[in-house]
Rosetta silent file (secondary structure, phi, psi, omega in degrees, C-alpha in Angstrom):
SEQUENCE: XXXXXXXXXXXXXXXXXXXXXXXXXXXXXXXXXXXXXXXXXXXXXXXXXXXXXXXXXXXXXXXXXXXXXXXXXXXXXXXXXXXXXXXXXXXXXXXXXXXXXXXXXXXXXXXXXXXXXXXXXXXXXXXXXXXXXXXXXXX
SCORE:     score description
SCORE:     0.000 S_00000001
   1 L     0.000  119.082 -168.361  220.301 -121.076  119.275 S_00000001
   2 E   -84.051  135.819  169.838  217.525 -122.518  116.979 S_00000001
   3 L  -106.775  -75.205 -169.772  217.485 -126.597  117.775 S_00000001
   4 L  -127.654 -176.836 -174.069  214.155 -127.559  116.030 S_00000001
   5 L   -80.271  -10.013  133.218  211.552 -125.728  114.814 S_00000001
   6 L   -32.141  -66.771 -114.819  209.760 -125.761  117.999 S_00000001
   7 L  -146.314  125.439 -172.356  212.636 -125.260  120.447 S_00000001
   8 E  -140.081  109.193  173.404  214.866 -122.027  120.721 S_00000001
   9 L  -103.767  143.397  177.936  217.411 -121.686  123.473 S_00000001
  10 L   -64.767  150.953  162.004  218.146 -118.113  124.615 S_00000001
  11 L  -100.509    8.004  158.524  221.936 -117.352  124.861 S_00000001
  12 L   -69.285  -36.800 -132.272  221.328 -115.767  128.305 S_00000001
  13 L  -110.217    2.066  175.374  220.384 -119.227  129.363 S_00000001
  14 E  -105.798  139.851 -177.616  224.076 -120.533  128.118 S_00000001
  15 E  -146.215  148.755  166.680  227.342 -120.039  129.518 S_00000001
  16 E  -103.660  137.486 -170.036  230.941 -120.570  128.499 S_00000001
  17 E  -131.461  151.356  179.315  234.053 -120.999  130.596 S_00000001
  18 E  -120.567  150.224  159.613  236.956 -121.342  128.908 S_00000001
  19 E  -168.157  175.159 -143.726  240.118 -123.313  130.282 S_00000001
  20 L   -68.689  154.508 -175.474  243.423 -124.728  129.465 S_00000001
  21 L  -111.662  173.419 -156.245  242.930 -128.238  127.349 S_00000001
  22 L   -88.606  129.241  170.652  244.629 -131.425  128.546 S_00000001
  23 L   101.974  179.786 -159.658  247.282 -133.272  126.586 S_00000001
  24 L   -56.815  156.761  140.798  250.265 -132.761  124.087 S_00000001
  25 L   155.400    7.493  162.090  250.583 -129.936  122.334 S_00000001
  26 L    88.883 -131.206 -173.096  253.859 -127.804  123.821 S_00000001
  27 H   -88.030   -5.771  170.896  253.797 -124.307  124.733 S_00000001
  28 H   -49.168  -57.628 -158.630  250.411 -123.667  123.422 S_00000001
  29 H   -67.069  -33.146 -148.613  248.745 -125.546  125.606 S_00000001
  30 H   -87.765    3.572  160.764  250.327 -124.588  128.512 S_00000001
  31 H   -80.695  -38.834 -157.938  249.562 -120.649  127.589 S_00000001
  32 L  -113.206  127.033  159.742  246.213 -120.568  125.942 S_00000001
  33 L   -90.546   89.849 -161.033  242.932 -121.591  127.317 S_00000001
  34 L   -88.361  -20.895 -173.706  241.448 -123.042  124.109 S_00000001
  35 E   -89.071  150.022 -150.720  238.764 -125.321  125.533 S_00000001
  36 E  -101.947  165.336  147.854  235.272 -124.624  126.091 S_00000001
  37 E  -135.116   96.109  174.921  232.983 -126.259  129.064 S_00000001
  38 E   -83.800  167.157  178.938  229.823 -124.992  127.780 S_00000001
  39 E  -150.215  134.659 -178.027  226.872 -125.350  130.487 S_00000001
  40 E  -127.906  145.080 -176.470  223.262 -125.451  130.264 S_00000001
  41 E  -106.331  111.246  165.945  220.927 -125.797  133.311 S_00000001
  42 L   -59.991  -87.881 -179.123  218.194 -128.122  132.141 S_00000001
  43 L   -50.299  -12.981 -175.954  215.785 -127.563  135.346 S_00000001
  44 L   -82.190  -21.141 -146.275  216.186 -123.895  134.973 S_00000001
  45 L   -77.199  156.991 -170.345  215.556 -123.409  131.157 S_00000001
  46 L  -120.947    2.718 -171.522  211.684 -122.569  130.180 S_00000001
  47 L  -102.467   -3.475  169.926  212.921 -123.244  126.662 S_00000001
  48 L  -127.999  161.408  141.495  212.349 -127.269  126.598 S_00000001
  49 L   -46.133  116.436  173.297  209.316 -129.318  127.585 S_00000001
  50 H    10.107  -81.849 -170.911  208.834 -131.209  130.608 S_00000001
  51 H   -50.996  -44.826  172.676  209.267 -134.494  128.677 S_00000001
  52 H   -37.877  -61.230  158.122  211.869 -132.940  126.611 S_00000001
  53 H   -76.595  -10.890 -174.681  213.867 -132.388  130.067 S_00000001
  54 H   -75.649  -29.315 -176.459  213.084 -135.145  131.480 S_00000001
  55 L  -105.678   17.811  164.938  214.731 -137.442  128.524 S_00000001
  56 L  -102.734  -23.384 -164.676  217.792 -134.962  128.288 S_00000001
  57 H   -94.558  -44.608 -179.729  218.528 -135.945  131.900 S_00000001
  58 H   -79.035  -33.377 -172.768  218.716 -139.614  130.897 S_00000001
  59 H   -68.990  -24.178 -173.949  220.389 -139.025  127.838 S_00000001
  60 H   -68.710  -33.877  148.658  222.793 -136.900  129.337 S_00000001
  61 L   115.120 -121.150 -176.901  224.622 -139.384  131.589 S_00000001
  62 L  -101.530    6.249 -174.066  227.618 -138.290  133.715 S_00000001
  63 L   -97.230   22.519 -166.040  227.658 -134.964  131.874 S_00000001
  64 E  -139.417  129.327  162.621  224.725 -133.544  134.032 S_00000001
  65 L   -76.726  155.302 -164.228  225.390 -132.296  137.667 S_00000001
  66 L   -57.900  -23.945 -148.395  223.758 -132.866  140.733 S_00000001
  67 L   -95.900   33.790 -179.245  222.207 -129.274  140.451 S_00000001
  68 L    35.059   37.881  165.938  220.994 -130.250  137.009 S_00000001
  69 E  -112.317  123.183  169.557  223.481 -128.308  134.715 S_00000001
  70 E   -53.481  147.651  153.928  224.519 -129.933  131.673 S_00000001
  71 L  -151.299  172.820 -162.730  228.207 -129.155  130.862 S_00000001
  72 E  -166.783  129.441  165.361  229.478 -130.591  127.682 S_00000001
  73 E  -126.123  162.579 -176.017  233.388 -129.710  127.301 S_00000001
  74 E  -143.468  139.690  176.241  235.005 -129.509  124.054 S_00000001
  75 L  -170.136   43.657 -157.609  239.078 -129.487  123.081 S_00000001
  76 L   -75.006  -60.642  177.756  239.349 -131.163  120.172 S_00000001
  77 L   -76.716  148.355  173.350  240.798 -128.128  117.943 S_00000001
  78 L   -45.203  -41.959 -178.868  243.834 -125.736  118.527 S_00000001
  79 L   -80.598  126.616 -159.833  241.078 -122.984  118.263 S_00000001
  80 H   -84.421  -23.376  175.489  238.872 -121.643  121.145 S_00000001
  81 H   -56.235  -60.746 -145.434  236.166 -120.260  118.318 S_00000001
  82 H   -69.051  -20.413  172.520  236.496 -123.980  116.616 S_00000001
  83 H   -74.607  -27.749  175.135  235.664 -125.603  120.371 S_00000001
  84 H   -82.155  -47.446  171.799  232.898 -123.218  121.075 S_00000001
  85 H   -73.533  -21.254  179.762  231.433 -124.175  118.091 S_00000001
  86 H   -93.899  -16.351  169.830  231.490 -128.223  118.414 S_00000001
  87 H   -90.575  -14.328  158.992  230.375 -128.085  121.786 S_00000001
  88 H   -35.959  -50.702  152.449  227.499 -126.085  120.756 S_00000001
  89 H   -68.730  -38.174  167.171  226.478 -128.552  118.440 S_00000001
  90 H   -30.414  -78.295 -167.494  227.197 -130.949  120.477 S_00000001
  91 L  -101.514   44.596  115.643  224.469 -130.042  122.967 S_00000001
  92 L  -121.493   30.226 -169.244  221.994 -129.272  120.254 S_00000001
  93 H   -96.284  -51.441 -158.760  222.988 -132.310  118.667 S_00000001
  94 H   -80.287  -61.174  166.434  221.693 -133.913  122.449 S_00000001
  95 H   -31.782  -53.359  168.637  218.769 -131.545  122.602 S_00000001
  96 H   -34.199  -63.118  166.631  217.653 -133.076  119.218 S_00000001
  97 H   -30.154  -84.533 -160.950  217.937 -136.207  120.706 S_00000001
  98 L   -57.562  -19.390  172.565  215.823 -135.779  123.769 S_00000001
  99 L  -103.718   58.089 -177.684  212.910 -134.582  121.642 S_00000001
 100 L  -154.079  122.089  168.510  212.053 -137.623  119.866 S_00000001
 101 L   -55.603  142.052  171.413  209.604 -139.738  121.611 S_00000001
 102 L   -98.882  144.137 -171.782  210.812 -143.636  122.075 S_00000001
 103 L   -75.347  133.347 -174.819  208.453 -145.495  120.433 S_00000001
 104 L   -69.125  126.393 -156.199  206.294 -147.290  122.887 S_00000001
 105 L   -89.158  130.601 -169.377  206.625 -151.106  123.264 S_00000001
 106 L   -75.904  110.449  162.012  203.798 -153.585  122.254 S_00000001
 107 L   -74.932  134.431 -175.225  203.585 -156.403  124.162 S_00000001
 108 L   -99.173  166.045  162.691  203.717 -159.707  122.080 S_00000001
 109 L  -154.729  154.097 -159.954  202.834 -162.964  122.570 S_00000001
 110 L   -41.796  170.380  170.905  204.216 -166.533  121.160 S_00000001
 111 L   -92.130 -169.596  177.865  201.987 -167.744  118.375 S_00000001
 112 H   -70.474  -63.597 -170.924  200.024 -171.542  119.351 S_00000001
 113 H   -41.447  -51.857 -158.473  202.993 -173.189  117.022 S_00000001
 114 H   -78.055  -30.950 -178.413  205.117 -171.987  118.329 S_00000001
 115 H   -80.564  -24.175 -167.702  204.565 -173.198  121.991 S_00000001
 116 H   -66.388  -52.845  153.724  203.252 -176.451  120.720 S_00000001
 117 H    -3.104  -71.982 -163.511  207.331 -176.523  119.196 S_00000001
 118 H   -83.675   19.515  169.336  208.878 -175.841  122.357 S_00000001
 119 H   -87.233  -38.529 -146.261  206.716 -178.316  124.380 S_00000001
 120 H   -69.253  -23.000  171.292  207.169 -180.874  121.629 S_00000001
 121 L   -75.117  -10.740 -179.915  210.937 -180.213  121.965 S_00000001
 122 H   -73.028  -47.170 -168.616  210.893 -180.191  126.141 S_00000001
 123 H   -92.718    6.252  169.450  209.440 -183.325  126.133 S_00000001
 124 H   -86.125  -33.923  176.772  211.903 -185.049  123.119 S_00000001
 125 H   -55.774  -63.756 -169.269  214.459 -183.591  125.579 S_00000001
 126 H   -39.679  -56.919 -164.057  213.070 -185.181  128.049 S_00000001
 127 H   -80.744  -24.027  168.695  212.507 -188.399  126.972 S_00000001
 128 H   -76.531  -45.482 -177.983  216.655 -188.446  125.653 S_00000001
 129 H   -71.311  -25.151  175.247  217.660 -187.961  129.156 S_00000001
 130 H   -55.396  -44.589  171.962  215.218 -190.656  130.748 S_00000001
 131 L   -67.493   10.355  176.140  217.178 -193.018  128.473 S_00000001
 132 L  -102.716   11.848 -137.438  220.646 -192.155  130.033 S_00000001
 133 L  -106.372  139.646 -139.941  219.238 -193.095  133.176 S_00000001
 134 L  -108.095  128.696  178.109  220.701 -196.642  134.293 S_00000001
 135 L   -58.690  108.716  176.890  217.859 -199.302  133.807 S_00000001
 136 L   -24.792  118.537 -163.727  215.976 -200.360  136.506 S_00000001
 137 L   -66.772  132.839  177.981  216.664 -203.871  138.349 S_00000001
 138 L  -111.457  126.324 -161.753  214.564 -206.683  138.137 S_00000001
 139 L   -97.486    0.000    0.000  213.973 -209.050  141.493 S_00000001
């Protein structure tokens, strides 16, 4: 399965289970096992980069096992071809993901106006509450 033009996963390294899908649909459902659990093992595969697995692991969530196999199930469609094909995309739709770098974050800092602003507003603050303050007695 071609993902990018870099990145090729073998279809040894994929496996499909098929089983019955969940929810209305009469005697179909309760005969045919149209839904897919596709599974990919992320630490085993030699087909992504380090980084590559390492930011498939975050992206992947609650869909990644302790033993570091993806599964992705699909059971949208009536058809066990048409499920096998969206979870396929599905996790190179994820794969895709995970190879794009996150752009690294700059640290900023305030301009001078701008802090001279928020002082000059701390102390206008300031100076409104000292006047609710009940005046001070004179002996």
């Amino acid at each position: 399965m071609q993902v990018t033009d870099t990145i090729f996963i073998d279809e040894s390294e994929l496996e499909e289970r098929f089983i019955r899908a969940s929810g209305p649909g009469g005697q179909h459902v309760n005969k045919n096992e149209t839904a897919v659990q596709l599974r990919f093992d992320v630490t085993a595969t030699k087909a992504l980069p380090e980084d590559v697995k390492h930011r498939l692991k975050q992206l992947a969530g609650r869909r990644l096992s302790k033993d570091g196999v993806l599964i992705i199930e699909a059971s949208e469609s009536r058809s066990q071809d048409r499920n096998r094909i969206a979870a396929r995309e599905r996790l190179k739709a994820l794969v895709e993901r995970a190879t794009h770098k996150p752009k690294p974050r700059k640290k900023s800092r305030p301009s001078l106006s701008s802090i001279r602003k928020m002082k000059q507003a701390k102390a206008q603050n300031g100076q409104k509450k000292a006047l609710r303050q009940k005046p001070a007695r004179d002996e």
